[in-house]
C-alpha positions, -999 to +999 in steps of 0.1 A: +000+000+000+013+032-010+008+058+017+005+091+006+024+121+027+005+149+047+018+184+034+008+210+056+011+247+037+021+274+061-004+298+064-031+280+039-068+290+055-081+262+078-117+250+077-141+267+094-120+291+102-133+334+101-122+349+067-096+377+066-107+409+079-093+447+072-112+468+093-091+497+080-096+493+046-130+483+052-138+514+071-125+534+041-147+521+014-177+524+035-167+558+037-166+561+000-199+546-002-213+567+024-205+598+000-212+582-031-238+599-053-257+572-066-274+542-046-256+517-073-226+534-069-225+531-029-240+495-035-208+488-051-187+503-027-202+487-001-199+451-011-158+460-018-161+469+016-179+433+027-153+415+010-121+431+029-141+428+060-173+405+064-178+414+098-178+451+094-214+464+108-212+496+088-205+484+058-233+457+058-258+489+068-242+515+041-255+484+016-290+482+028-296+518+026-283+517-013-306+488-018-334+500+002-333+531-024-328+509-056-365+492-041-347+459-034-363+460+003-359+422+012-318+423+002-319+457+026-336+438+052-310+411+051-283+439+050-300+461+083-302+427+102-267+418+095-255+452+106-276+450+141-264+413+147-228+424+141-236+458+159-261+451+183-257+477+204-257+502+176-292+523+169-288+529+132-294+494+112-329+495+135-335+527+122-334+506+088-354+480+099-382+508+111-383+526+079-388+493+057-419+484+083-433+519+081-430+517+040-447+480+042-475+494+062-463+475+093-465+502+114-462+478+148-435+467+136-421+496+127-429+514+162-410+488+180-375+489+154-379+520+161-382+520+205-353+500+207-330+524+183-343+549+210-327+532+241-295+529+221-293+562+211-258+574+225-268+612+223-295+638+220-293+638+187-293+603+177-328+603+203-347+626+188-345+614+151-357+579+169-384+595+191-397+613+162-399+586+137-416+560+168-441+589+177-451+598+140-457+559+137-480+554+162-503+589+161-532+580+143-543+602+111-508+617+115-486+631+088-487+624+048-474+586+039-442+580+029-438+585-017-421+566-035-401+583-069-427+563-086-455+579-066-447+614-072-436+610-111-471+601-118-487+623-093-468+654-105-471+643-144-434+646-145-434+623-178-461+646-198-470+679-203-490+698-177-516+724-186-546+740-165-579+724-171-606+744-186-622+746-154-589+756-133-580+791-132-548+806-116-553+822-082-585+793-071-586+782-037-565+749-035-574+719-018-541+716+003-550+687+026-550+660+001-516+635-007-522+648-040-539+676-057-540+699-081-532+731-069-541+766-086-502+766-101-499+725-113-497+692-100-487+692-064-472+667-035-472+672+003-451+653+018-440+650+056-404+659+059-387+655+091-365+678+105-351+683+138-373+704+167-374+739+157-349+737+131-341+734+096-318+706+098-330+677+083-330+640+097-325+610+083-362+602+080-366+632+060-336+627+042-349+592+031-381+613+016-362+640-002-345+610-021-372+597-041-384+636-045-343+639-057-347+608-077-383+618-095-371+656-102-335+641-115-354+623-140-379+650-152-368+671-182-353+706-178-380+728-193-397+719-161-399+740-129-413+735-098-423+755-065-414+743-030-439+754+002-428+749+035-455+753+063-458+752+095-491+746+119-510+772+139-488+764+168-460+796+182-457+833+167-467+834+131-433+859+123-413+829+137-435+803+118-429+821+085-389+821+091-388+784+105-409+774+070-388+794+049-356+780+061-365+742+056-384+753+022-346+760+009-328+735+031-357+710+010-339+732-027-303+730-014-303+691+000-318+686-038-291+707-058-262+692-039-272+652-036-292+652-069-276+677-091-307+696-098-302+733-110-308+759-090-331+776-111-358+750-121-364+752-071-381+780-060-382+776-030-413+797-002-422+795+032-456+796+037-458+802+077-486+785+091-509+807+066-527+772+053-533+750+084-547+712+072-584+708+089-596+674+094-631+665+110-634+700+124-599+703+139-563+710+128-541+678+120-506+694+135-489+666+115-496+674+078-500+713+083-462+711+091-456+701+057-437+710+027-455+707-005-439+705-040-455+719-071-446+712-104-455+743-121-480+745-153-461+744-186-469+777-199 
């Protein structure tokens, strides 16, 4: 019998053993992806990341927000839950987790992703984007729904040309309480974008909106213009009501010049105050009057 000799390569991997990890060069793709300016391109990035480290939490999460965007929602699910099993003391990938419940229409779900990024929260800041997206959750007839790019291309006839109706004259009273209408100026959009307490700074919930608004107004032709509203409800001093919605109407036109490359130009951006409060069944819905509404303007 012949026996055949045992060569053991130095350093050859051994089974079962963890793969290679470079956290350094790991952390620096994610940051790449983190800045990239397209959800394939930060995809891409990410995985690069993956492969020099497998166990690196933020590049698993930097991957589920590129395919949450790019609608693959059950690949970002598998990404946010492998960031919060390799993280699990980190709030963000739950934040993930929340938003993808909240889009699904799971909004228990949603509420409790969204406690449990609270009590991890290591600062004030990281707190109240959590609080805020838990509480908007779980108040009933709250804000407007989340949009998809989808949703507010065909809402704001962003493929075709848009003329007044017959019956539509410039300057009628507008129906502002509805997801979508037709305002006296063109086709229009509230939407709920959240930004922190008495401040024009947006969070990441409201960042996560303004991308499929970015993403729907990117792929609109430029003859088109459009209008951006920001309002605020009936709530404080009206003077300070009108500054606060003026601010986030043009932190709303610069967040979509800078990510989305949009001109300048086609964004005019308007605070409203709280001079159009949303009534519902009699009484005020805080929620949606705090709102920022986007009209694509008639073609004239």
């Amino acid at each position: 019998m012949w026996l055949i000799p045992l060569v053991v390569t130095l350093n050859a991997p051994v089974f079962g053993a963890e793969p290679p990890c470079d956290q350094a060069a790991a952390g620096a793709k994610t940051k790449e992806a983190e800045q990239a300016k397209t959800p394939a391109s930060r995809a891409d990035l990410a995985r690069q990341a993956i492969v020099a480290c497998p166990s690196h939490a933020e590049a698993h999460n930097a991957l589920g927000t590129a395919l949450e965007e790019m609608g693959d929602l059950d690949g970002a699910r598998a990404e946010y839950q492998k960031a919060s099993d390799l993280a699990p003391a980190w709030y963000l990938p739950l934040m993930g987790l929340g938003d993808l419940a909240r889009r699904e229409g799971d909004t228990k779900a949603a509420e409790g992703h969204y406690l449990r990024a609270t009590a991890l929260a290591r600062n004030a800041a990281e707190r109240e984007e959590a609080t805020l997206a838990a509480a908007e959750v779980r108040q009933p007839g709250g804000g407007y729904a989340f949009k998809s790019a989808d949703s507010i291309t065909r809402a704001l006839k962003l493929s075709e040309d848009a003329k007044p109706s017959p019956t539509r004259t410039f300057g009628a009273a507008e129906e502002v309480g509805g997801d979508f209408y037709e305002s006296s100026q063109g086709p229009a959009v509230n939407l709920s974008i959240v930004f922190k307490v008495s401040s024009a700074d947006l969070t990441g919930q409201g960042m996560k909106q303004l991308d499929e608004l970015g993403k729907a107004v990117a792929s609109a032709r430029q003859s088109i213009r459009f209008r951006i509203e920001g309002f605020a409800s009936s709530e404080g001093r009206p003077e300070v009501n009108l500054a606060l919605s003026n601010a986030r109407a043009l932190s709303v036109q610069g967040y979509l010049v800078r990510r989305y490359n949009i001109d300048r130009a086609r964004l005019e951006a308007i605070g409203r105050g709280s001079e159009s409060p949303v009534i519902e069944h009699g009484h005020e819905n805080r929620e949606k009057s705090r709102r920022v509404t986007m009209i694509r303007l008639y073609d004239r």
